[in-house]
N, C-alpha and C positions, 0 to 999 in steps of 0.2 A: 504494500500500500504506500503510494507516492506520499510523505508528510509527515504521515503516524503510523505509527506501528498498534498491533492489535488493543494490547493492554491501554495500552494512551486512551484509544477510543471508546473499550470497556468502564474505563474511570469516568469518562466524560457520561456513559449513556448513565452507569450508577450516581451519577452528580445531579441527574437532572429527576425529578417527580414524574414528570409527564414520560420517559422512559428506563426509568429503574428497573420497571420488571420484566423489562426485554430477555425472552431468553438469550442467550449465545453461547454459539459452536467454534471454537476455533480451529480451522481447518487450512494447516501452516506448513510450511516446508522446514522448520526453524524447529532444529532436532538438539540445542546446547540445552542444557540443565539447567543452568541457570536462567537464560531468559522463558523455557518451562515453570522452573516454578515460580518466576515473579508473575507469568499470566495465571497461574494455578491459585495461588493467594488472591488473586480478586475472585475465586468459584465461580469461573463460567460454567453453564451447563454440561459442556463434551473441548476434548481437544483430543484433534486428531493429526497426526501428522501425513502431509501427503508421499505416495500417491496412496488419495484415499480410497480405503476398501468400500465399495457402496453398500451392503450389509451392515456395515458397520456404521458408517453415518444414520441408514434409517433405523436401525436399532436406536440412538442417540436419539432421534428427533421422535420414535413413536415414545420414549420414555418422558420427554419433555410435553408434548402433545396429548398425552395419555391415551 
C-alpha cells in the first residue's frame, strides 16, 4: 500500500467510532516477526500471509461473518 502500511491504517479505522468495528483480514506478503506481531497487537480478525490459500481466507471470513 503506497503511504501506509496495514497496521497504520488499522489504528486509524480503530481511532475513529463510525468505523471501529470494521472487521479486518490482513492478507500480506510481509513474513518478519516482528512487523507480525506489531499488526497482531492491534487483533485484526485473520492474517494471512500470501500466496493466499482461498480455503483459508473463506474459512476466516465465514468465522467473522458467522
Amino acid at each position: 500500500m503506497p503511504g501506509e502500511n496495514g497496521p497504520a491504517v488499522l489504528e486509524k479505522l480503530r481511532a475513529n467510532a463510525a468505523t471501529e468495528d470494521i472487521p479486518v483480514v490482513f492478507l500480506t506478503g510481509v513474513s518478519e516477526r516482528e512487523k507480525i506481531q506489531e499488526a497482531l497487537a492491534l487483533k485484526p480478525q485473520g492474517y494471512l500471509l500470501k500466496p493466499i490459500d482461498r480455503e483459508k481466507l473463506l474459512d476466516v471470513i465465514r468465522k467473522i461473518i458467522g
